[in-house]
Steps between C-alpha positions, in 0.01 A plus 500: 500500500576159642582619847137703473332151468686361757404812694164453410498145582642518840221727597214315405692170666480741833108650408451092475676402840298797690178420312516129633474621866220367658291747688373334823202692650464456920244728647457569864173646643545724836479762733745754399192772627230447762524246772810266620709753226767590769579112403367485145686798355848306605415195382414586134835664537665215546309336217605802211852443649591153497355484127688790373800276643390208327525712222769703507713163579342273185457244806228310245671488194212610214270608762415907558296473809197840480446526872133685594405637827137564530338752758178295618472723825412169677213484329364139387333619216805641366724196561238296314536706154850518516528155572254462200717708238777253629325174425384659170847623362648129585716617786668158645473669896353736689572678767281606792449698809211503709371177715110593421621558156643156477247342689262636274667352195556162638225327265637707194855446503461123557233535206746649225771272689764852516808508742455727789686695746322672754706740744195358764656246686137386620488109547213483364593624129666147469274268718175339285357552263625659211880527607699326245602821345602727788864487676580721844829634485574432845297291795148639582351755743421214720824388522618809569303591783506178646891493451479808730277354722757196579723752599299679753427172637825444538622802655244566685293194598103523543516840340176703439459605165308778291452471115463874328428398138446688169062515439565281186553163378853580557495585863257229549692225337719352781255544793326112478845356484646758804240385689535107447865565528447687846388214648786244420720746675309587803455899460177695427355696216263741732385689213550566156443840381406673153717839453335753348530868413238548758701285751528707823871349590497667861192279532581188382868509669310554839294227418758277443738587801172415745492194345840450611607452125940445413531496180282683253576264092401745192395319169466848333768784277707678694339826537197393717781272724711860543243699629371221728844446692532905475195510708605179742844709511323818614252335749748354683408155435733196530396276208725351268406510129583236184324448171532294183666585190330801391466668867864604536832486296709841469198675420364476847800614643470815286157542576513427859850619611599392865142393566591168255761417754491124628234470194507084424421438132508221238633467156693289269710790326813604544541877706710732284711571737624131543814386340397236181494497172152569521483794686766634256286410230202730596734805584705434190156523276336775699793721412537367204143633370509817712245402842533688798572356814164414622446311194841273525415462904104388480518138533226526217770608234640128471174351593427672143783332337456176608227460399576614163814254485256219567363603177751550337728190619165304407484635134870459484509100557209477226694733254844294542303175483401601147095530557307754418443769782082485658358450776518127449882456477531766735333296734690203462815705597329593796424192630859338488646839613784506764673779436806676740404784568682818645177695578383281823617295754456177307478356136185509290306163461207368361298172427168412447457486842681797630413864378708637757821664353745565766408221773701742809426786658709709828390695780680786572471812738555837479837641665641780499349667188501179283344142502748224579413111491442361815485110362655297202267431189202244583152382441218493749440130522195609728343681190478179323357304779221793593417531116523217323486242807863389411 
């Protein structure tokens, strides 16, 4: 009989220990359907996987993090509810996609005062007003672009320069900033165009070659930017091609094939076919929780994770500095975050000043089936002085 109570009383010590688990809600809102999913669909990937790491590790000890991918089809109205149900349930972060979506919620997040995480690297999600609350991953579209842009310049002094941009406040984001930029470093933006389904390619490659354009820069997903440099491929045309962050990676070389050759294209992650601990990391987890190939390749699959580790690093420092886990303390955490990293070419930090995670960013070019860095880690110091005047 004794050694049944002590049976007994060992179980309901364990029922007790699992009970006291926290669960931590984090929600992210976007397109795993509809338009920009050839990104979307990787990057909640990465979101489901990194948590189910978390977990399966006990990296926050009393903490069971219940990771949620939404479908909101890139739909505003969508990513307002679920950001909604968030705020309601008391979830300490949220996650989001879309750039109109965030832009959208500006007044609303800095109104209930929640963390947020946008996979929209727009500039404009953390410039005034209502940006207290909202932390980029990694430097902006219009660094990006103009990052490129000093490049060009360069290699290839007083180049001419098209723009072929998503028809969204996406696409649109970096133009102002190109242009401004453009003119520091002596080349010329002669157009900037909207794709389109209804984009005649043949047309607008024509155009651009009469204009005596070099260099065509893509703020858009990589599907549009494959069939564009298909088409320059097939008309002959010699026109190099780069974009920003979400215009190549991996995926365009799948898409694309030898058309993506010579493709210049900016980033701050790590290429999984790079030797680092980081690179190791995303092929170690992809297997790990059964993704294919084009999963553990997209560039989108870590973008997905980091930004769920800046949540999750975030509610970590307020969980081991004994507060209570909410949006407020999670806050707090973010702002006097510098975190190492493996994910991205530098550490994550933040102030009150800076809502810029990973301050670096490489361009790299494609080569031989695969994109390979083409310059060390930096910051555009030209951003800052065409933006903010500094």
């Amino acid at each position: 009989m004794k050694n049944k109570w002590t049976l007994w009383a060992l179980a309901a010590v364990l029922a007790m220990g699992f009970a006291a688990a926290e669960k931590v809600h984090i929600m992210w809102s976007g397109a795993i359907t509809g338009p920009t999913s050839d990104a979307g669909k990787y990057y909640a990937q990465g979101i489901e996987d990194y948590c189910n790491y978390i977990n399966d590790t006990g990296y926050v000890a009393g903490v069971e993090f219940v990771c949620e991918v939404r479908d909101d089809q890139y739909n505003n109205a969508n990513t307002l509810r679920n950001f909604e149900e968030a705020v309601d349930r008391g979830d300490p972060i949220f996650l989001g996609y879309s750039t109109g979506g965030t832009l959208q919620l500006k007044p609303l997040i800095q109104e209930v005062g929640l963390p947020f995480i946008p996979a929209s690297y727009h500039i404009g999600n953390i410039d005034p007003p209502d940006n207290d609350y909202i932390f980029l991953p990694i430097p902006s579209y219009s660094e990006q672009v103009i990052a490129i842009l000093e490049y060009i310049a360069k290699t290839t002094p007083g180049a001419k320069v098209a723009m072929v941009v998503h028809p969204s406040p996406f696409g649109r984001a970096p133009v102002e900033d190109a242009k401004k930029a453009a003119a520091e470093l002596g080349i010329t933006i002669v157009e900037v165009q909207e794709a389109s389904k209804n984009l005649d390619n043949t047309a607008t490659l024509k155009r651009f070659e009469n204009k005596g354009v070099q260099y065509i820069v893509y703020q858009n997903v990589a599907g549009p930017v494959a069939t564009m440099i298909k088409d320059a491929q097939r008309l002959g045309l010699n026109i190099k091609h780069a974009g920003a962050h979400y215009a190549g990676g991996p995926d365009l070389l799948r898409l694309a094939g030898p058309a993506a050759e010579g493709f210049l294209w900016v980033t701050s992650y790590y290429m999984p076919d790079e030797d680092n601990d980081g690179a190791r990391f995303v092929k170690e987890l992809g297997a790990k929780y059964g993704r294919p190939a084009d999963t553990i390749e997209s560039v989108h699959y870590p973008s997905g994770m980091l930004a769920a580790a800046i949540a999750i690093e975030a509610i970590k420092e307020a969980k081991d500095a004994g507060k209570k886990i909410s949006p407020e303390t999670v806050y707090e955490a973010l702002l006097k975050m510098d975190w190492p990293n493996k994910l991205a070419v530098g550490p994550v930090t933040y102030s009150k000043d800076d809502h810029v995670g990973v301050d670096m960013l490489r361009v790299l070019e494609a080569k031989d089936g695969r994109f390979v860095p083409i310059t060390e880690p930096f910051s555009s110091q030209l951003f800052r002085k065409v933006h903010y005047g500094k």
